[in-house]
C-alpha positions in Angstrom: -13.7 32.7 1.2 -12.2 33.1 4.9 -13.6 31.4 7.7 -14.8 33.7 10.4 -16.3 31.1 12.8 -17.2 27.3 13.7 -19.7 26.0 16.2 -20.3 22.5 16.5 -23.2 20.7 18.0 -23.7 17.5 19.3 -21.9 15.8 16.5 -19.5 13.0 16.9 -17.3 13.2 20.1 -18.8 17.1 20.1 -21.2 16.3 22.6 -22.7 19.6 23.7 -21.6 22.9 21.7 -18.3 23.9 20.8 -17.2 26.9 19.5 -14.0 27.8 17.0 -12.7 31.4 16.4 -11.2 31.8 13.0 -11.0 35.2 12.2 -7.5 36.6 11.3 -6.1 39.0 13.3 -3.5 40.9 10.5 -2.4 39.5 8.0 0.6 38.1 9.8 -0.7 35.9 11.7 -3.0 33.8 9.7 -2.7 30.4 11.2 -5.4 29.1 13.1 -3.4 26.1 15.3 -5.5 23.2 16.2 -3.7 20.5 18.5 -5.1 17.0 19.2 -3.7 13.6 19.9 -5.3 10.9 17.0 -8.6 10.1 18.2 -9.2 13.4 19.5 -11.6 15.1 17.0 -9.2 16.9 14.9 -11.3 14.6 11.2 -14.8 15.5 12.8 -13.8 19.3 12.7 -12.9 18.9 9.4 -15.8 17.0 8.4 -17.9 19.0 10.0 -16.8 22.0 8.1 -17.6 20.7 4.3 -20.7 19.2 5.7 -21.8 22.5 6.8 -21.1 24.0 3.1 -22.4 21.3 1.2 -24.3 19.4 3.1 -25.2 15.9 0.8 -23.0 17.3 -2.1 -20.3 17.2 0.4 -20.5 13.1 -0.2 -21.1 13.5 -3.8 -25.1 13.0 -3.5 -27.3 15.9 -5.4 -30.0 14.9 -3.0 -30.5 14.0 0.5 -31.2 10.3 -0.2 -31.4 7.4 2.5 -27.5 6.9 1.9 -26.4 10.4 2.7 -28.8 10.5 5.6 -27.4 7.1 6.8 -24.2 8.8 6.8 -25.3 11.5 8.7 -27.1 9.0 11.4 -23.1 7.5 12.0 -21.8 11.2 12.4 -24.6 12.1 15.1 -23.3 11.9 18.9 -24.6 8.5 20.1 -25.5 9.5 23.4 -27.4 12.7 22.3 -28.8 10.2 19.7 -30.4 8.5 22.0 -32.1 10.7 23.6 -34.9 13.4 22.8 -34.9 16.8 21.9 -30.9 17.8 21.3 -30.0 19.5 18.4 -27.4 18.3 16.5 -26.2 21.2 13.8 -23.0 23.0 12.3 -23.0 26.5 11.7 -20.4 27.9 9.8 -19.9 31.8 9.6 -17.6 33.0 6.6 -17.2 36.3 4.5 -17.1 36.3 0.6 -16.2 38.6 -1.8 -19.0 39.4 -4.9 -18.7 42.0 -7.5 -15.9 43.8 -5.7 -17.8 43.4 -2.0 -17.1 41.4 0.7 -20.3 39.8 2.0 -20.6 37.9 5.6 -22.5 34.3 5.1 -24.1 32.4 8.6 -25.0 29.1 7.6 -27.2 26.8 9.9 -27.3 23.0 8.6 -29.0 21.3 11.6 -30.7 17.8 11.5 -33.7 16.5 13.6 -34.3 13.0 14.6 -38.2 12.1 14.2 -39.4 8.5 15.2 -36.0 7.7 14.4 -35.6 9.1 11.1 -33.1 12.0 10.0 -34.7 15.0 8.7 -32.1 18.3 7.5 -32.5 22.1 8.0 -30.8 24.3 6.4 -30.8 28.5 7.3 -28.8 30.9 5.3 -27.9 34.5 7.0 -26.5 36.9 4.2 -25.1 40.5 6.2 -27.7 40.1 8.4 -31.1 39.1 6.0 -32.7 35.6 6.0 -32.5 34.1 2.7 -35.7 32.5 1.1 -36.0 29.3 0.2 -35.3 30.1 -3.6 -32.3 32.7 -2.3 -31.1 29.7 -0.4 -31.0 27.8 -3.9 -29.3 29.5 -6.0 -27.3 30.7 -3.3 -26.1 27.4 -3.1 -26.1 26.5 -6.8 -23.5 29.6 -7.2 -21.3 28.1 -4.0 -20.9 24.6 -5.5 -19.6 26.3 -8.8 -17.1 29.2 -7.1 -16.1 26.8 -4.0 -16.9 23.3 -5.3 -16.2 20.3 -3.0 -13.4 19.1 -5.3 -11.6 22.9 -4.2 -12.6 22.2 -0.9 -10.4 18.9 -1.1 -7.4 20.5 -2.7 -7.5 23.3 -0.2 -7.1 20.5 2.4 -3.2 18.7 2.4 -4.3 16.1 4.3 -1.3 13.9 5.6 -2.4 10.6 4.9 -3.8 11.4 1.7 -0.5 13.3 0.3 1.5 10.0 1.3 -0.9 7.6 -0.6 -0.6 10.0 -3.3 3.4 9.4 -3.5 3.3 5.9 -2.3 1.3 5.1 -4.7 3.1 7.5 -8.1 -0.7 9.3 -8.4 1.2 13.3 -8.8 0.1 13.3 -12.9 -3.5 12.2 -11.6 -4.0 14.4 -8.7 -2.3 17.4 -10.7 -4.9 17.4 -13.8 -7.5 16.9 -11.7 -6.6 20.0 -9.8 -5.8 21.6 -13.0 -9.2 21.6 -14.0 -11.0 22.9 -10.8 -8.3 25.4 -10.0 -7.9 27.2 -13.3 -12.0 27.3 -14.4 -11.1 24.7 -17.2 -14.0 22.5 -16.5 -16.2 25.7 -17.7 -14.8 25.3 -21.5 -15.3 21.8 -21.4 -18.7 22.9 -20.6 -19.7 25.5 -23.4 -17.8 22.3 -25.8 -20.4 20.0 -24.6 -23.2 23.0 -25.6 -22.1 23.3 -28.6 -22.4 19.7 -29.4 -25.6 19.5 -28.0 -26.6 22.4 -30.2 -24.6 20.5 -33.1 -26.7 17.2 -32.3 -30.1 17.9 -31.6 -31.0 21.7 -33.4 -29.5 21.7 -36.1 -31.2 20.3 -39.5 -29.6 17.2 -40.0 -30.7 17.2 -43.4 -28.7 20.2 -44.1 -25.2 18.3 -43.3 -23.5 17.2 -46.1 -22.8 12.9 -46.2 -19.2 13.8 -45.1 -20.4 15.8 -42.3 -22.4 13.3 -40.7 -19.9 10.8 -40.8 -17.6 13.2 -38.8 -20.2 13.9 -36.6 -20.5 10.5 -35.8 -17.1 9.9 -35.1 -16.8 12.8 -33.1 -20.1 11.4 -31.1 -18.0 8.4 -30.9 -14.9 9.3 -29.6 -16.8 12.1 -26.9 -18.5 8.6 -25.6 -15.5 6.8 -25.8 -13.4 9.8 -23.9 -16.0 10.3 -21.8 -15.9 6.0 -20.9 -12.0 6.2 -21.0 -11.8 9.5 -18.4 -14.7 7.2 -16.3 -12.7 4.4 -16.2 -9.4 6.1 -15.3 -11.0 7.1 -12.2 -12.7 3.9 -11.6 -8.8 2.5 -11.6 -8.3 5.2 -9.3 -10.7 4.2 -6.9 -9.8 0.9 -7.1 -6.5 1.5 -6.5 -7.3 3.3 -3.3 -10.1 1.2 -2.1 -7.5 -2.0 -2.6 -4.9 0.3 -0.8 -7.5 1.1 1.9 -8.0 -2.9 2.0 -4.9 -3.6 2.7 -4.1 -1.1 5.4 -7.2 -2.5 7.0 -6.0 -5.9 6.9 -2.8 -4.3 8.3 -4.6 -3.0 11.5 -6.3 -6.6 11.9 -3.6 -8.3 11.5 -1.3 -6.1 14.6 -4.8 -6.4 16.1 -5.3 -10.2 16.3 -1.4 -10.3 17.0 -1.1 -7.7 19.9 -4.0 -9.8 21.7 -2.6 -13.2 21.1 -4.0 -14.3 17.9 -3.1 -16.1 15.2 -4.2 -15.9 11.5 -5.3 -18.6 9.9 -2.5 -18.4 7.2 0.1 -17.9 10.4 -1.4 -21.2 12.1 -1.4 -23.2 9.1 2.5 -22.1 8.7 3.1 -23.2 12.6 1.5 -26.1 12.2 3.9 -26.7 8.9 6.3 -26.3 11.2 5.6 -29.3 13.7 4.6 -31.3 10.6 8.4 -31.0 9.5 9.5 -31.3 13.5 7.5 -34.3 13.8 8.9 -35.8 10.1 12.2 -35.5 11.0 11.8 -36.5 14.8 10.6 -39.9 12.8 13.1 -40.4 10.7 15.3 -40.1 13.4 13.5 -42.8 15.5 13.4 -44.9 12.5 16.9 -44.8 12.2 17.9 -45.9 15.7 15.4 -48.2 15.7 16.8 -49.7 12.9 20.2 -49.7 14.1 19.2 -51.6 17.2 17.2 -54.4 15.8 20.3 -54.7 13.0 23.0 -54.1 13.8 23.9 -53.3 17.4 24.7 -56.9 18.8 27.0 -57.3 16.0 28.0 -53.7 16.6 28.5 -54.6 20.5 30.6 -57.6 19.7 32.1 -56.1 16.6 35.9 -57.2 17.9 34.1 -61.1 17.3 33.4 -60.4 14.1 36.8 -59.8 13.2 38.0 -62.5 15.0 35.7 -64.6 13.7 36.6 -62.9 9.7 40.3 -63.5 11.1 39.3 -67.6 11.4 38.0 -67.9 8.7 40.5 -66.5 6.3 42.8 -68.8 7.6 40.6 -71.3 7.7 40.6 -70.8 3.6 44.2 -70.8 3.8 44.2 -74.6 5.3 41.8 -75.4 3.0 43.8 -74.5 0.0 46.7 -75.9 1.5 44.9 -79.4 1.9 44.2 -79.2 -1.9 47.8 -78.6 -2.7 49.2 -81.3 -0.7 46.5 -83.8 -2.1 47.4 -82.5 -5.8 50.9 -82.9 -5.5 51.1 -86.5 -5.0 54.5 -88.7 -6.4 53.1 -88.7 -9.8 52.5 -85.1 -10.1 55.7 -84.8 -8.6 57.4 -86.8 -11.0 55.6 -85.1 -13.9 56.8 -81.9 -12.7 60.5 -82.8 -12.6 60.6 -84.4 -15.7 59.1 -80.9 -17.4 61.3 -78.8 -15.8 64.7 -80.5 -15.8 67.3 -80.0 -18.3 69.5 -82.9 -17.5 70.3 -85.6 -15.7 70.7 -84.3 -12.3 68.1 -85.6 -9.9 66.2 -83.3 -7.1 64.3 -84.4 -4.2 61.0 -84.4 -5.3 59.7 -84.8 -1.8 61.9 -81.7 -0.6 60.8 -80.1 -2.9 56.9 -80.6 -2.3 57.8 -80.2 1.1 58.8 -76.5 0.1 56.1 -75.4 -2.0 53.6 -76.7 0.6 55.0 -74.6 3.5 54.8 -71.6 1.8 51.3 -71.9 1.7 50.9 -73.8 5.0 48.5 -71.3 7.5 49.8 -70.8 11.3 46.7 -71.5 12.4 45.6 -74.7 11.0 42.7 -75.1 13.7 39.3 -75.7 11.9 36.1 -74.0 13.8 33.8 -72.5 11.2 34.0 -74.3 7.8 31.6 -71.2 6.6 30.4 -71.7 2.9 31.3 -69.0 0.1 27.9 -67.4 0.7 28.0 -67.4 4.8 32.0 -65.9 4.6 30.1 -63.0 2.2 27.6 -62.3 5.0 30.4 -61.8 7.6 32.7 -59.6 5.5 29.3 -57.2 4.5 28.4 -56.9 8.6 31.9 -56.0 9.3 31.8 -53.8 6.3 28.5 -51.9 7.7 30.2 -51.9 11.4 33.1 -50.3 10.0 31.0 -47.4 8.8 29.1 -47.3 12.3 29.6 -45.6 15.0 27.3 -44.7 17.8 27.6 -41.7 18.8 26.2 -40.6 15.9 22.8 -42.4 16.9 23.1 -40.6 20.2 23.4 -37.5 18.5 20.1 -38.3 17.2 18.3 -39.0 20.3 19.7 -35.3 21.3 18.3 -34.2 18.7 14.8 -36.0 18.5 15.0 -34.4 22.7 15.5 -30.5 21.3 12.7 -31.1 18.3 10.2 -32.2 20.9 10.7 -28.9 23.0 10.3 -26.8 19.5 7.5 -28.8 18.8 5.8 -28.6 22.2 6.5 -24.4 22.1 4.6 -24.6 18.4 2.1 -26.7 19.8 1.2 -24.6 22.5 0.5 -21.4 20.8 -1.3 -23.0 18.7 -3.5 -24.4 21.7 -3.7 -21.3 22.9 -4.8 -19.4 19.6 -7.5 -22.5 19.6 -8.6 -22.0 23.0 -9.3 -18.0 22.5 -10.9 -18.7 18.7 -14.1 -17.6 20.2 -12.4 -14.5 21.4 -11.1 -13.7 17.9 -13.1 -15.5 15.9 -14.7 -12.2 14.4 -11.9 -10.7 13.4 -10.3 -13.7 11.6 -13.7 -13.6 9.8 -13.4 -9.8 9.1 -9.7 -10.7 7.8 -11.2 -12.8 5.7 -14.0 -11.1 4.5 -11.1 -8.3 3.4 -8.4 -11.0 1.8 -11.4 -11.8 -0.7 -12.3 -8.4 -1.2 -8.5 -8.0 -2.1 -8.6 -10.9 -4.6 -11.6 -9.6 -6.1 -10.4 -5.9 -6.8 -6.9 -7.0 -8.4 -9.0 -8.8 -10.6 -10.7 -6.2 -10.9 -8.0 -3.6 -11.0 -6.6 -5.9 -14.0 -9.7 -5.8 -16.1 -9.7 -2.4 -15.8 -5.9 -1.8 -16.7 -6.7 -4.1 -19.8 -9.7 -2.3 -21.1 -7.8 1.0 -20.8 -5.3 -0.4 -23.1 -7.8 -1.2 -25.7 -9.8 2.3 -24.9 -6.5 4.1 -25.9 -5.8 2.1 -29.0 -9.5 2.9 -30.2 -9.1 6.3 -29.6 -5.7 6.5 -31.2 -7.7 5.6 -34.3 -10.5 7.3 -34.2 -8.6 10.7 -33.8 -6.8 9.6 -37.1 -10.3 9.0 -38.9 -11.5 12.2 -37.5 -8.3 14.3 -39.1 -8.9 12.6 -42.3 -13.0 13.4 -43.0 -11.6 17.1 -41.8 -9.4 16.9 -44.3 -11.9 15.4 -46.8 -14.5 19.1 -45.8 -11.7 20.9 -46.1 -10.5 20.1 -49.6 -14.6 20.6 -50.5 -14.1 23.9 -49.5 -18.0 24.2 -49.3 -19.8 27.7 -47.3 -19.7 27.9 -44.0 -22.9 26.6 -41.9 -23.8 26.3 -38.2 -22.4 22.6 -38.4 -18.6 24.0 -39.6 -18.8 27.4 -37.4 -19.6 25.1 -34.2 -16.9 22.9 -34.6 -14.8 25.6 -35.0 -15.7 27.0 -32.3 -15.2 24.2 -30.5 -12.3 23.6 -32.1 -11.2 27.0 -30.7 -12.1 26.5 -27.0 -10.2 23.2 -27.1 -7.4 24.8 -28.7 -7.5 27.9 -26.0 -8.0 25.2 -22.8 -5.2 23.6 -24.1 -2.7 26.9 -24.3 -4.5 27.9 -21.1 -2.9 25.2 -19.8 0.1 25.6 -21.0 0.4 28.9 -19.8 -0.9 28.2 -16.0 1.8 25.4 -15.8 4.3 27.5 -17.3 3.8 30.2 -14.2 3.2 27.0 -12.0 6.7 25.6 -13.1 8.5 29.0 -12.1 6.7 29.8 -8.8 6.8 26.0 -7.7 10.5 26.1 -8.7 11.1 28.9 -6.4 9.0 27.3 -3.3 10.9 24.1 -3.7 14.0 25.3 -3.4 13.3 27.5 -0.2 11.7 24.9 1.4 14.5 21.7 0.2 17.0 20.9 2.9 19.5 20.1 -0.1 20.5 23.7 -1.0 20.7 24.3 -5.3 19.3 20.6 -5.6 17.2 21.1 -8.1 17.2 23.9 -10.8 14.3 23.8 -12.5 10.9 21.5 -12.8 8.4 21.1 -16.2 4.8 19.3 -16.0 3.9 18.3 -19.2 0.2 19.8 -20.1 -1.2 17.0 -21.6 0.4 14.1 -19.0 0.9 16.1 -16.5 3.4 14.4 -15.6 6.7 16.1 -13.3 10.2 16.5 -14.7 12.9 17.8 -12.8 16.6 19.0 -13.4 19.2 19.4 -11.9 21.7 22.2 -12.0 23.5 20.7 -15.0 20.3 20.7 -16.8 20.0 16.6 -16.2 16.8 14.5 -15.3 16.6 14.2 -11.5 14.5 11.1 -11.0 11.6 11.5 -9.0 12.2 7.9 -7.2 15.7 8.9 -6.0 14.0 11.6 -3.8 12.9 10.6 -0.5 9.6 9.9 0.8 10.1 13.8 2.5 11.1 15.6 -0.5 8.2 14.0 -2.5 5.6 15.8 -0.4 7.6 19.0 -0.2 7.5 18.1 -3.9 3.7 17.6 -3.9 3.0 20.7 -1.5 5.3 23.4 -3.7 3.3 22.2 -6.4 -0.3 22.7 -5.3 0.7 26.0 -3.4 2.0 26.9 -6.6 -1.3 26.2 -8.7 -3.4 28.1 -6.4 -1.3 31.0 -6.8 -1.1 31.2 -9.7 -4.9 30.6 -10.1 -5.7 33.8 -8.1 -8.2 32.0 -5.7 -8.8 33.1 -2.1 -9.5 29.8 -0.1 -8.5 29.0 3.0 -5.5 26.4 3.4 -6.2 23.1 6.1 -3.0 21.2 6.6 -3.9 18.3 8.3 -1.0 16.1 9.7 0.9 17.2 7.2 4.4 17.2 8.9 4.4 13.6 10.5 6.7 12.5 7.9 9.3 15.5 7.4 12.5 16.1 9.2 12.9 18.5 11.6 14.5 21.1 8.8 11.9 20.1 6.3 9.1 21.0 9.1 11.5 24.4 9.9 11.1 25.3 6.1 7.6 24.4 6.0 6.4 26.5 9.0 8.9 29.0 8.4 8.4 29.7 4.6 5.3 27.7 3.0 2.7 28.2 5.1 3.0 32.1 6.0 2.7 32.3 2.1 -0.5 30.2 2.1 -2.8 33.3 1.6 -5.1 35.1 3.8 -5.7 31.8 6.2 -4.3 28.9 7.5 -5.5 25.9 9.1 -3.0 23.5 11.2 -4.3 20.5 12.6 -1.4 18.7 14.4 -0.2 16.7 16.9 2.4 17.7 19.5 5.0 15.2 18.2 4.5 16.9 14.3 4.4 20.4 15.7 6.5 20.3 19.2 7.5 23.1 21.4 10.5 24.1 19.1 8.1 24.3 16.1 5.7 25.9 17.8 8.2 28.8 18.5 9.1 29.2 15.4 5.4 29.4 14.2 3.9 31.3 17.1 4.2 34.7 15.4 1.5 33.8 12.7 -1.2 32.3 15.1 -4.3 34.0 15.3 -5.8 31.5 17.6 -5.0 28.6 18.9 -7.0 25.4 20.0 -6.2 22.1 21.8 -8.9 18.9 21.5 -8.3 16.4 24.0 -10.8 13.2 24.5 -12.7 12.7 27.9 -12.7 9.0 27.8 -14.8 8.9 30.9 -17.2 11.0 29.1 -16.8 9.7 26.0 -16.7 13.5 24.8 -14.4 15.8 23.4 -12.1 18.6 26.2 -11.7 22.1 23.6 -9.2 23.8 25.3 -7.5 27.4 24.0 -4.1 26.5 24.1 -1.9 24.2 21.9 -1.0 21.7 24.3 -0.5 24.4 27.1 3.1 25.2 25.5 2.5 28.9 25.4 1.9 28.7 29.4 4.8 27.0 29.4 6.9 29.3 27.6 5.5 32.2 29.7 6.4 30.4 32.8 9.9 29.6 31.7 
């Protein structure tokens, strides 16, 4: 299938009709270059492309329910909407090849809007001859089998998609899925479900032996629990992308609500945490002063007193005890003493002698002003005890303190006031926040359900492949004649056997040619030697030039997509298809030499056409240069905002008239 033309009408920003040249000029030059800032129109084009082919099967609807049509209400221009008599319709003109002949298609996929319900039309031109309604159905049939939406998809690298696809470690995924559309598997799988059809419901039943039932039943069993397990793989997937999708909208809300002043709730609970703690510690610091100055500071002030006063009253306990001495030593005791401690019958001056003892206890200061009790001398040596410890500046340090906490908290306090006085303001999207932070909860939980049931859905299966192997074993030994029931599922046995070297042998040729394309298109020269994808996993090995595993996660975010994109372009080769390629910001995220190598080697190799939908950061002048060679055409969508419509202009970014001016 190539593209020959696009005309757009009245849909989205498209607000009158525009119209897209696609056709190739040699084959050279086929890129079609289409420039746009974000915002400018560069998703509707693309949307408006697979809508045009597949119309509600686009969306994954067989019919054009009240959902697709809903759909298709949000996609109609607004202002055009709202008005009478506009048509609003894609037509997309494209030439296929059938049974060796090329053939030119026209289709017309227009809607009307009647008393304000959507209707579709649909008109199919084939070289030239209106196609009948029955024509036009299994014209259509045959399309969704040769160019299904899923090849649609993979024939688009769509930036943002190829970066949640590494972000998130979905390459196995993404690769069997592509497997299957790309190299016609999914038509095996369809002549095995035939044949167990045939098996299940034509067959005599009464003809099967005991044994053959039973395997019958298990394979019924584990088809319905594959089919569940393969069902809820991709539920995880989709879970994993909506919760993904979830959180980069919260993202956006979030720089939202902050860009215009907001505050979440969880941010204004924290800064009010804040001035909970500000205000906590501002009281304990009051507390303490204030407790210093209804204590302590007029003994602090007059601490010099106290020591005086501990001074006095030491010696006053001196006096005392000398009193007590003097008393007890009276002539008696005196004369006691002597008689104990002399030897003979020299005599000493008892009265000298007490004299003696007496003044070496006798205090200088023998002036008596206190006479403080035990308990009250106790009191005065704990205050000067505490004083000693004390010192004031450490209380003013406090009240410095308690001064800078007040302006923190008086900052705090104010945004918050401020966030309060513009709730009103941003009070919706605090509700739409969340409205998304509980749709988050709910899909981990769900997401972990999921994961668990998977677990148990791959032990089950483990088992019932072993019973399965063991009743064929049982027929086997029996060695009884051939019937429909044993030729089937041999035959089915075949076709599963022949998808599965299939397989094998389309990754085998995708390992060498994706090999080759990663290594032209790698900045690190002889990096990586050689690749292998596992046909059952599918999942990506690669070596280096040693023959050693090159982990995946020590490549950067860069070299996974160029990872990603030799890959793919490596599977569609290798599958023989002729479908156009749509990179759409694809290069936002490489280097400047990975975009060289990808505009210089990749996508002149991406078959017949090419479609580039870029920015001028992604794709600048220098890049342009070195692309301008292959384009065909080139476009440029810039959005009126006074008109609220989309500007097609047939330059990218006017950098050839620049060039020529130069």
């Amino acid at each position: 299938m190539l593209f020959k033309n696009l005309t757009i009408e009245n849909i989205g920003a498209y607000q009158g009709t525009y119209s897209f040249d696609f056709e190739i000029g040699s084959p050279e030059q086929n890129v079609i270059l289409i420039g746009g800032e974000n915002g400018a129109g560069k998703t509707t084009l693309l949307n408006s492309i697979k809508l045009g082919l597949f119309g509600s099967f686009a969306y994954g609807y067989k019919t054009e329910n009240k959902a697709y049509y809903d759909r298709i209400w949000g996609y109609l221009n607004n202002r055009k909407r709202a008005e009478e008599g506009h048509r609003f319709r894609v037509i997309l003109e494209y030439s296929e090849v059938e049974n060796f002949k090329r053939h030119t298609y026209k289709l017309y996929r227009g809607w009307k809007i009647s008393d304000g319900a959507v209707k579709e039309e649909l008109e199919i031109i084939r070289d030239n001859h209106h196609l009948t309604d029955y024509e036009k159905e299994i014209y259509q049939t045959r399309l969704r089998e040769t160019m299904p939406p899923q090849l649609f998809d993979l024939c688009l690298f769509d930036g943002e998609e190829i970066s949640r696809i590494i972000n998130e470690n979905l390459l196995s995924n993404y690769l069997k899925s592509a497997s299957k559309v790309l190299f016609n598997l999914d038509l095996f799988e369809v002549l095995e479900s035939d044949l167990k059809q045939y098996v299940e419901n034509d067959l005599d039943q009464n003809s099967l032996s005991q044994a053959e039932k039973q395997l019958l039943e298990l394979q019924n069993k584990e088809e319905h629990l594959q089919a569940t397990h393969e069902a809820r793989i991709e539920e995880i997937e989709d879970k994993q992308h909506y919760l993904s999708t979830l959180e980069d909208q919260l993202q956006d809300l979030k720089k939202d609500f902050e860009v215009n002043g907001g505050l979440a709730k969880e941010e204004r609970d924290k800064l009010q945490n804040e001035v909970n703690i500000i205000e906590t510690e501002r009281k304990e610091n009051i507390e303490a002063v204030k407790e210093f100055i209804t204590t302590l500071l007029p003994f602090y002030l007059n601490r010099s007193l106290i020591k005086d006063s501990l001074d006095q009253m030491e010696d006053e306990d001196s006096n005392q005890m000398y009193q007590k001495l003097s008393n007890r030593l009276n002539d008696e005791t005196m004369s006691t003493i002597m008689t104990s401690v002399s030897s003979d019958d020299s005599k000493v001056d008892s009265k000298k002698l007490k004299e003696g003892i007496l003044n070496e206890f006798k205090p200088e200061n023998d002036k008596i002003i206190h006479r403080a009790s035990f308990s009250q001398r106790s009191q005065v040596e704990s205050t000067h005890q505490q004083l000693s410890k004390e010192n004031h500046h450490f209380y003013l340090d406090l009240l410095k303190d308690n001064q800078e906490l007040l302006a923190e908290s008086k900052k705090l306090r104010d945004k918050i006031t401020a966030n309060d006085e513009s709730k009103d303001d941003f009070h919706k999207i605090i509700k739409e926040m969340e409205s998304i932070n509980r749709k988050i909860v709910d899909t981990e939980h769900e997401l972990a359900q999921q994961e668990q049931k998977h677990s148990e859905d791959q032990r089950a299966l483990t088992e019932l492949s072993y019973q399965i192997n063991e009743k064929k074993k049982v027929l086997k030994q029996n060695e009884k004649t051939q019937n429909a029931f044993t030729i089937s599922s041999k035959v089915m046995e075949l076709s599963k056997e022949f998808r599965s070297l299939q397989q094998q042998k389309k990754l085998q040729q995708v390992q060498i040619e994706a090999t080759q394309m990663l290594n032209r298109l790698m900045r690190k020269q002889n990096y990586i030697s050689s690749l292998r994808i596992n046909h059952e996993t599918y999942e990506v090995v690669l070596y280096d030039w040693n023959k050693e595993i090159l982990y995946k996660e020590s490549l950067s975010a860069g070299e996974k997509e160029i990872l990603l994109l030799s890959i793919i372009w490596a599977m569609f080769k290798c599958s023989g298809r002729r479908v156009p390629f749509i990179f759409d910001t694809l290069l936002g995220r490489l280097d400047k030499s990975h975009k060289k190598s990808v505009l210089t080697d990749l996508i002149p190799s991406s078959g017949e056409q090419v479609l580039i939908l870029s920015t001028d950061t992604e794709i600048d002048t220098t890049h342009y240069n070195l692309l301008s060679k292959h384009i065909s055409h080139e476009y440029t969508l810039e959005f009126n905002t006074e008109e609220q419509r989309v500007d097609l202009h047939k330059e990218y970014f006017k950098f050839k008239e620049s060039e020529l001016k130069s």
